[in-house]
C-alpha positions as CSV (number, residue, x, y, z in Angstrom):
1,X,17.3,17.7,-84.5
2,X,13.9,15.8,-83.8
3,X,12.4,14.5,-80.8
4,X,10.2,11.6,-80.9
5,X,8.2,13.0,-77.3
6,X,6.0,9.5,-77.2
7,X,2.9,11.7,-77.1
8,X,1.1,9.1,-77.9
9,X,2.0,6.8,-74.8
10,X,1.4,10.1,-72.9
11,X,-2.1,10.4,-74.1
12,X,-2.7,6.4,-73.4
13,X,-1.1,7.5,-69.8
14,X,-3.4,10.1,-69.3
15,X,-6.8,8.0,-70.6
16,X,-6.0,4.9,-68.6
17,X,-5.6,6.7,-65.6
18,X,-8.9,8.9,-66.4
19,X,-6.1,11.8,-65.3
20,X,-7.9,15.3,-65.1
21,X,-4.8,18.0,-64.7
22,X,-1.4,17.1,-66.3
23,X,1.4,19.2,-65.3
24,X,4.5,19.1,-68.6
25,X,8.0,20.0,-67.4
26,X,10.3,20.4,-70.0
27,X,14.3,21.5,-70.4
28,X,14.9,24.3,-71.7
29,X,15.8,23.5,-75.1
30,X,11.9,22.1,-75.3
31,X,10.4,24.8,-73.3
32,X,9.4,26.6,-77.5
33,X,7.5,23.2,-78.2
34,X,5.0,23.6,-74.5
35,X,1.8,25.1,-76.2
36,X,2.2,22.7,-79.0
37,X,2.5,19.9,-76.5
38,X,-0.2,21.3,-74.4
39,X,-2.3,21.6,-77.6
40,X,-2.0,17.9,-78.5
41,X,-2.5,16.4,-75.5
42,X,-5.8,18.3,-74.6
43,X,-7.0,17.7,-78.1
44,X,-6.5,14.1,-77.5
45,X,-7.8,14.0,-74.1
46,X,-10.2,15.4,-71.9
47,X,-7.4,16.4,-69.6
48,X,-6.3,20.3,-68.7
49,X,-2.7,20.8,-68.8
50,X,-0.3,23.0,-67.2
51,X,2.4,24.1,-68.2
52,X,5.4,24.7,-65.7
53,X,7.8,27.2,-67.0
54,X,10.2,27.1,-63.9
55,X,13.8,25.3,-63.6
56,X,14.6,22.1,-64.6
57,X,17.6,20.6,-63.2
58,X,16.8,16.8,-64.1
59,X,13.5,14.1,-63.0
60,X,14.4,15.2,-58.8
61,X,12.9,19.0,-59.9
62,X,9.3,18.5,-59.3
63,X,7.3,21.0,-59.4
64,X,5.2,22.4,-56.7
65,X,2.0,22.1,-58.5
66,X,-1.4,20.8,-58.0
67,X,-1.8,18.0,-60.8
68,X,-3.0,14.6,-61.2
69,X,0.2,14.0,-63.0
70,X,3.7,15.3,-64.1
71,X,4.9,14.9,-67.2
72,X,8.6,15.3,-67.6
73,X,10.9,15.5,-70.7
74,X,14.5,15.8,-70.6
75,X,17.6,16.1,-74.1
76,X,19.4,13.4,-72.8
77,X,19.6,9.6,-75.1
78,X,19.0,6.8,-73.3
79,X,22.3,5.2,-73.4
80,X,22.9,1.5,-73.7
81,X,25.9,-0.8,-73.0
C-alpha cells in the first residue's frame, strides 16, 4: 500500500513559518519510512528534524519535545459521508 504523506505541503509548512526544529510522529506501521522522511524534509529545508520514536496512540499523544513544530501522521482514510 502507498501513502501519499503531502511532504510537499510539509516542506511549504515548514518554509512559511521559517520553522527551525520539526519534530515527526508517526504510527507504527510508518515508523520504517522516519529517516527517509527526515531526509526529505531537511534536504528541502533548512530545518533539523527529530524524530520521535515513542507511542503513538492518535493526534492527543504529543510528544514531550522541544520543537518548533510537530509533525504527525497517522493509517487512518479520511472518511467522507
Amino acid at each position: 500500500m502507498e501513502y501519499d504523506l503531502e511532504l510537499e505541503n510539509a516542506v511549504k509548512s515548514i518554509k512559511k513559518k521559517h520553522t527551525k526544529t520539526v519534530c515527526i510522529q508517526l504510527p507504527d506501521g510508518l515508523k520504517p519510512k522516519a529517516t527517509e522522511i527526515a531526509e526529505y524534509i531537511e534536504s528541502h529545508t533548512k530545518a533539523k528534524v527529530i524524530i520521535w520514536a515513542g507511542s503513538c496512540f492518535g493526534a492527543c499523544d504529543i510528544p514531550d519535545v522541544k520543537a518548533d513544530l510537530l509533525i504527525q501522521w497517522g493509517h487512518s482514510a479520511k472518511i467522507s459521508h
